[in-house]
N, C-alpha and C positions, 0 to 999 in steps of 0.2 A: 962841187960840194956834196959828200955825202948824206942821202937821207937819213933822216932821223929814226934810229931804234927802237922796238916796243921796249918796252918796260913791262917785264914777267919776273912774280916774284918765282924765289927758287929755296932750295933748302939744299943743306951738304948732307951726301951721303955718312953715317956714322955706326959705330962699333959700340954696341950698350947692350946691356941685359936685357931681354925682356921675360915675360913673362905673361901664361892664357891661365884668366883666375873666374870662380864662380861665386858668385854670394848668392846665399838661402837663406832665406827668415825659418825661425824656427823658436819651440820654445826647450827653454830647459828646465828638463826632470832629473830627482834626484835618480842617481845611480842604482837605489835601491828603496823599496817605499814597503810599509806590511803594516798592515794591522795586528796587533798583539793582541792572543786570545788567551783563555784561562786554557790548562790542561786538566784540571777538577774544579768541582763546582766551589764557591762558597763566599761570604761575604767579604770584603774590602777591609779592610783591617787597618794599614798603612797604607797611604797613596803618596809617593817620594815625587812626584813628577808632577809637572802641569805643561799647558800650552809653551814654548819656547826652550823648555828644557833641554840642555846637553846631556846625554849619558855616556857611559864609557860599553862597551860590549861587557856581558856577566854582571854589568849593575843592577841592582834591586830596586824594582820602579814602584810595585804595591808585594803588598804580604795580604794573603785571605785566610780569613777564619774559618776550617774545618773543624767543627767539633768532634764528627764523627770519628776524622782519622787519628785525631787525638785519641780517642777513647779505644779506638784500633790495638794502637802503637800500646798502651798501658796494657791490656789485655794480653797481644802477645809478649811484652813483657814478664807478664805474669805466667805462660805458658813455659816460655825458656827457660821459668825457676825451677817451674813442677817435672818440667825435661830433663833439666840438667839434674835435679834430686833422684829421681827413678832409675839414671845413668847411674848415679852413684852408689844407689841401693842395689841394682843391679847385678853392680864389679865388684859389692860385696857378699852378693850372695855367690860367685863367680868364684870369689875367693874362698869362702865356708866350702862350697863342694869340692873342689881341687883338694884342699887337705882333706876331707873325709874321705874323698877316693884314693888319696895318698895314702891316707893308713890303711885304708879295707885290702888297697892294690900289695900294701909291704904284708900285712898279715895271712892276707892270700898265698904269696909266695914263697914265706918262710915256712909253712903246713906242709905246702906241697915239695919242697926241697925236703921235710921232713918225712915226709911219706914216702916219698921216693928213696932213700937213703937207709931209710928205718924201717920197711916192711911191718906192720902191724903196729908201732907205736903210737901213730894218730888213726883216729877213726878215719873211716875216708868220708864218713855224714859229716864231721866237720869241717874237713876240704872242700866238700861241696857249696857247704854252707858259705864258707867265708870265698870260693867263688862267685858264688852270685849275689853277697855287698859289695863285691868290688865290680863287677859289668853294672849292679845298679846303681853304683857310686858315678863309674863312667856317666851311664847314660843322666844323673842329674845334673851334673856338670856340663853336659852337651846341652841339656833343656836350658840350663844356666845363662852358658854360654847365648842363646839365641836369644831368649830374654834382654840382654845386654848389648846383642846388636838391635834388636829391636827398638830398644829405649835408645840409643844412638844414632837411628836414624829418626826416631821422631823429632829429638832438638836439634837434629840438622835443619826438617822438617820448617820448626817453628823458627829459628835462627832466618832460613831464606824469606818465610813470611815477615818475620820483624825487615827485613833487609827491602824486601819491596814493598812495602809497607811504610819506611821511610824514606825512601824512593818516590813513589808516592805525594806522600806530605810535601817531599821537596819544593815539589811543583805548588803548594801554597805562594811560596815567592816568585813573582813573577819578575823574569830576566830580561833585558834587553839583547836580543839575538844579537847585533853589530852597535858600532858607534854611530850616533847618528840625534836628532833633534826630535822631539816631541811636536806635531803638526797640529795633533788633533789629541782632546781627553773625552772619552761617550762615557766613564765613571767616576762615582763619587766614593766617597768614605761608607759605607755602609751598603751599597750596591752589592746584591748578589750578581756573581758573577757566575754564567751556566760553562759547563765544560766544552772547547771549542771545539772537540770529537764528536758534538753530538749534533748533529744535521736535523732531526725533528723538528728542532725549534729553531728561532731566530734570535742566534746566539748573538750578543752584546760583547764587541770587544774591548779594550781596558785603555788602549791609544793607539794613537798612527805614530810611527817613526820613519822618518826621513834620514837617510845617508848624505851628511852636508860637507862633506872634505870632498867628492868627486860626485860630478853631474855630467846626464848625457845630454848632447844635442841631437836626438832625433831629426835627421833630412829626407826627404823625397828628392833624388837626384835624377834628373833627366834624363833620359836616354841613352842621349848624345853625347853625353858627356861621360859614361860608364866605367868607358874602356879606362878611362884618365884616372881614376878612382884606383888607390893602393892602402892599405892596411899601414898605416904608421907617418900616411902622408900629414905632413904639418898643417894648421888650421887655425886663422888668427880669426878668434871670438870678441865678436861687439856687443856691448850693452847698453843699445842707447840711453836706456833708463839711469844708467849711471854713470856714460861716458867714458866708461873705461873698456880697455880690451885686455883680452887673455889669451894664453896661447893653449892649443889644443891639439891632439892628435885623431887621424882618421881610427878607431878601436876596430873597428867589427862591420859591415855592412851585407847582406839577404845573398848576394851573389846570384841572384832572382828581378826582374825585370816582372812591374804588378802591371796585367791585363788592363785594367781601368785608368791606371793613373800614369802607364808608363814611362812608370818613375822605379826607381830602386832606394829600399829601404837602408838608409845606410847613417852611424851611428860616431858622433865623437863623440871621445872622454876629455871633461875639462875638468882640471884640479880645481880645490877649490879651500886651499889650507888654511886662508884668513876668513871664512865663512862669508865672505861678503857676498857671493850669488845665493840669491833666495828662487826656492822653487817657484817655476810658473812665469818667469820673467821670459820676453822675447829677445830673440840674440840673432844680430846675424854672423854668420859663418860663410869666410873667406879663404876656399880650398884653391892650392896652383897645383891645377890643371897639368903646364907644361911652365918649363924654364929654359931660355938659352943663356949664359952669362959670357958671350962675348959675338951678339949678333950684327950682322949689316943688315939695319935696318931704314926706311926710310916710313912719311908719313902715309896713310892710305891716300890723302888725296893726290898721291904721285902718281898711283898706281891706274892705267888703263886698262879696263876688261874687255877683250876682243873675244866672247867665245870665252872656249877653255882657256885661252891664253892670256899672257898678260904682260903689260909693257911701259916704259915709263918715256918722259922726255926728258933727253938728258943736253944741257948747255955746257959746251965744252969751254976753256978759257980761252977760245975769240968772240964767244957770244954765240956759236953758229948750232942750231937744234936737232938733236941725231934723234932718231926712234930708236930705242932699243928692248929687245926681247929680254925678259928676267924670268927666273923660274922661283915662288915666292914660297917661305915654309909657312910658319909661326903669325897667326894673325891675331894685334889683341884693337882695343878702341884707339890705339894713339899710335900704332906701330903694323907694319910687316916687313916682317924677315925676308931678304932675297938671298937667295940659295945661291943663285950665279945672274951675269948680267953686270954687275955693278960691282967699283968700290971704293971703300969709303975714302972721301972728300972730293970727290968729285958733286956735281951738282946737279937737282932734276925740279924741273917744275911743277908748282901747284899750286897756278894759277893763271886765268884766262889760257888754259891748254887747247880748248875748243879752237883757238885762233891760231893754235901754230903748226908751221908746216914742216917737215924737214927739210935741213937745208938750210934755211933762211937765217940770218942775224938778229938776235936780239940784243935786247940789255939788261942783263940779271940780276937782279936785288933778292938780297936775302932778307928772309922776314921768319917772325915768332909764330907758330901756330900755336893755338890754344891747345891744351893738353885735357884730357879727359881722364878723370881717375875713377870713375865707376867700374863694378865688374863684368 
């Protein structure tokens, strides 16, 4: 009669995906956050926004009352009238000289053709004479002439001042630089609002705006885990607060290792097109590491640590317990990868291992281990 056989649970070697994941708590900021300042001074006129408001980028959030630059803009107004009249006067006095040099220049010349031709029938004092109306004709027309670029560049002059000037004014409407929500309002309707260029004082700015179609996840990433860190890696986003998850991509990360915290600053983008994430909420992010999708894997508690090496029990189908050396990749909480050593469906123990020898006969039963899904 043969002795009776232990009973050692066993599991089958198997072919399945794994995968080595990290989770970070972290909180999420919008993509983009500023404070809106005035670019001139002056009171609150219109205020289109409040706490929770949507804008589009170039929308008009407040309009401020400058009087001053109003009374600016009239003035040079006024300048570009008196500019453009003096041009005008100008191109006509431009004009009056030209023809009086025209006639001085044709009667000059018809003397002189005459003198020349005729010996003695014009005086030559008249020749003279009517030479020099015509070089002083020239030179008024020359005076003329500058006169006229002069007043031409002056209403250029006042034209570029009108031009910055409303330029200027412009900046009474204050813009929303991108699209994004209203966080914060520090003004009211009648608030002087100081220019945000002016650092003396303790300039008041007009709201906060928050970027809410894309937010980052700010992480501190381990060490250890750096190398495994790539630009575009996939990243499923939890919100416990609302129990939903999002998916994410790794955007951008320091590529820098911080002395203190020897961690690496490293950054996902997560969309955010139905506004449903609100800043400041905590999220965890769930980055893989590594992936195999067609691994021989078995449970860790198969695996025996001797040293650097590593070894499993494996029950052959008479029952009978072989040691066998395995070389292991990929390790997560419910799996390691054997590289060589083993394959799948064959069988290894794990449980009461301490008790077996090689060699010896058992009796195998396969059983469920509990799975762990944490990171």
């Amino acid at each position: 009669m043969s002795p009776e056989r232990m009973e050692v649970g066993v599991v089958k070697v198997v072919r399945k995906p794994l995968q080595r994941t990290l989770v970070v708590s972290s909180e999420l900021v919008p993509f983009q956050q500023i404070d809106v300042y005035a670019k001139e001074s002056g009171f609150v006129q219109k205020l289109n926004v409040d706490y929770g408001s949507h804008v589009q980028a170039g929308q008009v959030m407040a309009v401020l009352e400058i009087p001053e630059l109003q009374v600016q803009l009239d003035e040079d107004q006024a300048e570009i009238k008196d500019a453009a009249s003096e041009v005008a006067r100008s191109q006509q006095e431009v004009d009056r000289m030209q023809a009086q040099e025209k006639v001085a220049h044709l009667q000059f010349t018809r003397l002189d053709q005459v003198a020349k031709s005729r010996a003695g029938l014009i005086a030559q004092q008249e020749v003279d004479d009517w030479q020099g109306k015509d070089a002083a004709a020239q030179a008024q027309t020359a005076a003329a002439r500058s006169a006229l670029q002069s007043a031409q560049s002056q209403l250029t002059r006042t034209q570029a001042r009108l031009k910055h000037d409303e330029v200027i004014f412009d900046y009474s409407k204050i813009t929303a630089p991108f699209s994004g929500v209203v966080t914060k309002r520090y003004a009211n309707l009648g608030t002087l609002m100081q220019s945000g260029t002016n650092s003396s004082t303790q300039v008041l700015p007009l709201v906060q705006l928050s970027e809410d179609d894309l937010f980052r996840l700010v992480m501190p990433v381990p060490e250890s885990y750096v190398g495994d860190i790539h630009v575009g890696d996939p990243v499923a986003v939890r919100v416990p607060s609302l129990d939903r998850s999002f998916p994410g991509k790794v955007a951008r990360f320091s590529v820098d290792v911080e002395f203190d915290t020897r961690t690496m600053h490293t950054e996902v983008n997560v969309p955010n097109p139905d506004h449903i994430l609100l800043p400041g909420v905590y999220a965890e992010a769930t980055l893989t590491l590594n992936r195999k999708n067609q691994a021989i894997a078995v449970p860790p508690e198969a695996v025996n640590i001797e040293g650097d090496g590593r070894s499993v029990w494996v029950v052959d189908p008479s029952g009978k317990v072989q040691a066998r050396s395995v070389t292991v990749g990929l390790e997560t909480p419910d799996d390691v990868e054997v590289l060589s050593g083993l394959r799948p469906g064959e069988l290894v123990a794990v449980g009461d291992r301490s008790r077996l020898k090689a060699g010896e006969t058992v009796q195998p039963k396969e059983i469920q281990l509990i799975q762990y899904h944490g990171g």
